[in-house]
C-alpha positions in Angstrom: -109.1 54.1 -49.8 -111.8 53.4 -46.9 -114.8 53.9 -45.7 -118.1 52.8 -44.1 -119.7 52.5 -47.1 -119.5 53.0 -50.7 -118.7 56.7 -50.4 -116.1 58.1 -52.4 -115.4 54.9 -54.0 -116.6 56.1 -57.5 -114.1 58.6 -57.4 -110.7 56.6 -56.0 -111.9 53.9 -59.2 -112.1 57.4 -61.6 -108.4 58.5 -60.3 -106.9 55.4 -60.6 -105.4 55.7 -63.7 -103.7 59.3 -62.4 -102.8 58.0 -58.8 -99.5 57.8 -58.8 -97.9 60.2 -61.3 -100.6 62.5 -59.4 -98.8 61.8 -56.0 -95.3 61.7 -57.3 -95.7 65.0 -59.2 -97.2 66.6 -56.0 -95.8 65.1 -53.0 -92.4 62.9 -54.4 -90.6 65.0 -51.7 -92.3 64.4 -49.5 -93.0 60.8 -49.5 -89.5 60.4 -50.0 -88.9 61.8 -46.7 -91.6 59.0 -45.3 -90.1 56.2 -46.6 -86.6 56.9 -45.3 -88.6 57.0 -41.8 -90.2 53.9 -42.5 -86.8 52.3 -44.0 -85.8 52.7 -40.2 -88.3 50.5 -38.7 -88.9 47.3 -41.3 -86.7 44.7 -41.3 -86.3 41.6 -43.5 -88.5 39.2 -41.1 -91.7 41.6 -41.0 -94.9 40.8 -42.4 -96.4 43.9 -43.2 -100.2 44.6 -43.9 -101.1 47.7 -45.2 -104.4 49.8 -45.3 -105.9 51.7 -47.7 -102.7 51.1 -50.5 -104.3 53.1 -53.3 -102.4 52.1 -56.2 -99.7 50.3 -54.0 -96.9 52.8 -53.8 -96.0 52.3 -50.2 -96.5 48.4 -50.3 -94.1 48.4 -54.1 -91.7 50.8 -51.8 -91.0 49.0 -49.0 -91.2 45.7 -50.8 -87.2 44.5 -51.0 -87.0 45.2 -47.5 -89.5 43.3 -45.2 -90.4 39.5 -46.1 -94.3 39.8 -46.9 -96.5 43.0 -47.8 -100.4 41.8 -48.3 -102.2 45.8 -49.4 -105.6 46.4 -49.1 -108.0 49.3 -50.8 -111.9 49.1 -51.4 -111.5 50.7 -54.8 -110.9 47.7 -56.9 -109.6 50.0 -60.0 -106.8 51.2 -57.8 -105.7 47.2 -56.7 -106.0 46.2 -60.8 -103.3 49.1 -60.9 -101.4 48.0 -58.4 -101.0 44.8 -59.3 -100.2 46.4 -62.6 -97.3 48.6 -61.4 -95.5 45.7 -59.0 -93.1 43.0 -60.0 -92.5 41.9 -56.4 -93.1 38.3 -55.1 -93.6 39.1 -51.7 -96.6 41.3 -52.7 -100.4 40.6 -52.1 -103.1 43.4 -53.7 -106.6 42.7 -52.5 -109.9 44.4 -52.2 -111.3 44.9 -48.8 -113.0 47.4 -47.0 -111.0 48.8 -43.8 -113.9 49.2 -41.4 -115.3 45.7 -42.3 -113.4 42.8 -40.3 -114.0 39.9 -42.4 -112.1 41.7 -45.0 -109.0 41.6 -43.2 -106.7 38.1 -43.4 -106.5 35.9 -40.9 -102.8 36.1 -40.3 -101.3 38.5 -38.1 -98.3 41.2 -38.8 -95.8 42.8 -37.4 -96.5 46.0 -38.8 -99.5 48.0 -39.9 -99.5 51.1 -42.3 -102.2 53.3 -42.7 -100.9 56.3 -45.3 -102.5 59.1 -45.3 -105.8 58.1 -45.2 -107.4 58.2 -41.5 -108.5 62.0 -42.6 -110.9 60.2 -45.5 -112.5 57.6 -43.1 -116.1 58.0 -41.5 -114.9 56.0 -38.5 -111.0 55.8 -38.1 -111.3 54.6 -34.5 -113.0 51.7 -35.9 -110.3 51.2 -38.3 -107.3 51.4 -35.5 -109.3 48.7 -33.5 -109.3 46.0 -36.8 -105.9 47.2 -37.4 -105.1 46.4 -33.7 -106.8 43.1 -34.1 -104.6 42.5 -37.0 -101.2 43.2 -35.1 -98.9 41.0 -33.4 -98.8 41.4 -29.4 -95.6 43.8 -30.0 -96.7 44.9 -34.1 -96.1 48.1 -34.8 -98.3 50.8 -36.7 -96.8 53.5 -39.1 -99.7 56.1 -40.2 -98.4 59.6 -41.4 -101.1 61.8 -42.6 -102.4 64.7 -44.5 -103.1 67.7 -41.5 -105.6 70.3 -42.1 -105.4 71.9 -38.8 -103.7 75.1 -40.2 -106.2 75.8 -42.0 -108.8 78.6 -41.3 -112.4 78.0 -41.3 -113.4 79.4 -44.8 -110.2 77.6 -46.1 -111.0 74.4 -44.8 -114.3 74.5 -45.6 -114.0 75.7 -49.5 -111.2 72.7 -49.9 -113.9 70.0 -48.1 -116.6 71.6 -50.6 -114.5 71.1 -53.7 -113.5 67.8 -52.9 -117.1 66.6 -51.7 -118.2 68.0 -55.3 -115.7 65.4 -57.4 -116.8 62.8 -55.2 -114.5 62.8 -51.9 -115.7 63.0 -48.7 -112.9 64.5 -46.0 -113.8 63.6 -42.3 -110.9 65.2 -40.0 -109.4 68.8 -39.4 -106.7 67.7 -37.5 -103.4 69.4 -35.9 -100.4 67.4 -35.6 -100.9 67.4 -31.6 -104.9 66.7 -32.3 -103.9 63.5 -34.6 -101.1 62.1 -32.4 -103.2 62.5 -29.3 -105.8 60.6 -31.3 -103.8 58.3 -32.6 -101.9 57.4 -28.7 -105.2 57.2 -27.1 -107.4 55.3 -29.2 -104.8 52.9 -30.8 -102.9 52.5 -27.7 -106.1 51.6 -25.8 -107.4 49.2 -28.5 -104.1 47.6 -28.0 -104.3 46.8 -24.5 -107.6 45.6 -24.5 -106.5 43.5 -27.7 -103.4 41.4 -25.5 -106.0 40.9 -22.4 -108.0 39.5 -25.3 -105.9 37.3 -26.3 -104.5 36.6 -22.8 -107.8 35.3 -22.0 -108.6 37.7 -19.3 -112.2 38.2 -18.2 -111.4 41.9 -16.3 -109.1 44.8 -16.8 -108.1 46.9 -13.5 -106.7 50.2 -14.2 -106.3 53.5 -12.4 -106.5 55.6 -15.9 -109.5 57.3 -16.1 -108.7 59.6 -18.9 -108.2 56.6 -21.4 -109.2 53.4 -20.1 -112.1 53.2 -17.5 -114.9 55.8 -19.1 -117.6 54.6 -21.3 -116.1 55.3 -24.4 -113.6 52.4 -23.7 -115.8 50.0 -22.3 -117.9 50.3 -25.1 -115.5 50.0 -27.1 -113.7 47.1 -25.3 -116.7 45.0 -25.9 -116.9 46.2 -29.7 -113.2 44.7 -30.1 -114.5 41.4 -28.0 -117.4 41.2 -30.8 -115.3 42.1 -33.9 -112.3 39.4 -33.0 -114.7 36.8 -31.6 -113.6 36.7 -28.0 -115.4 36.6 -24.9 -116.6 39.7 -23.7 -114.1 41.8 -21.0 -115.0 44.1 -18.8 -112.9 47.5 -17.7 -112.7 48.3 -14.0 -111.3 50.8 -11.5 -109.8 49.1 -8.6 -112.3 50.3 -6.1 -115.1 48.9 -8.0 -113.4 45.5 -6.7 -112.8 46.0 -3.2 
């Protein structure tokens, strides 16, 4: 999958073998139902770089109908089974680490998927500001997700505790309102900053102090400056300028 470290990658390489009967027997439905989504939104002339592929049943999915799918996981047993299970041409399985920016290629897409897997990570505004730095200007990121927001406290924390035992770490309690307000802010921030990047601005002038001029995002403007290579940028409110 994805994370900081090493964590949890012992276990991902142990369930390998399992993945994808496991998911098929216990979520087919429901992945189903994602991919007709996704079927909606990739076309022929996308290149599409996805994040934390597992065994690569997204990236095998969606294969006959973009141009270019290059898959990524940390676990290396899951990408030797996923190049086992594809036949397709137009797919590239590789180890790399989704919070570690040299891992990702050098080419940019026009779509990112992140499936089900921002609830595992350590850091997973960290990983929508690579993935932002991955993107076209206009790219576009799919990332549906296991919610654990309707779960109680005692629930939650028995199913983190049994899963923290066999080796996997879970992050994120989030409700579908928590996630996509995660998801808008932070990725939708990132990229912003990421086009005035690009653009070769110096400054950024905006009135929104909820999401752009706060220390969060100025911190983490100059985080995405360091991780793409680009000059540093500043965030301002207008009447800091006048």
């Amino acid at each position: 999958m994805g994370s900081k470290t090493n964590d949890g990658k012992a276990y991902w390489n142990r369930k390998s073998k399992s993945y994808s009967s496991d998911k098929r027997k216990k979520c087919g439905k429901e992945y189903q139902k994602i991919y007709q989504r996704m079927q909606k939104v990739l076309f022929k002339d996308m290149d599409v770089l996805e994040v934390a592929t597992g065994t690569g049943l997204v990236a095998t999915n969606i294969a006959e109908r973009v141009r270019s799918v290059k898959a990524m996981d940390y676990a290396e047993k899951m990408i030797e089974e996923a190049r086992i299970n594809t036949h397709h041409k137009n797919v590239e399985f590789f180890v790399g680490n989704a919070t570690v920016q040299s891992d990702y290629p050098a080419t940019k897409f026009d779509v990112a998927i992140i499936m089900n897997a921002l609830y595992l990570m350590a850091e997973p505004k960290e990983v929508l500001a690579l993935v932002s730095l991955a993107l076209k200007p206009k790219g576009l990121l799919v990332a549906p997700s296991f919610l654990y927001g309707h779960m109680g406290r005692c629930e939650w924390w028995c199913n983190k505790m049994r899963l923290k035992l066999l080796g996997c770490q879970v992050y994120w309690k989030w409700t579908q309102e928590e996630f996509a307000n995660m998801i808008e802010s932070n990725f939708d921030d990132c990229r912003h900053i990421v086009a005035a990047l690009i653009s070769g601005c110096e400054i950024i002038v905006s009135w929104n102090f909820n999401h752009m001029v706060n220390v969060k995002t100025i911190k983490g403007a100059k985080a995405i400056a360091l991780l793409g290579g680009y000059r540093d940028i500043m965030v301002y409110a207008p009447s800091s300028l006048i």
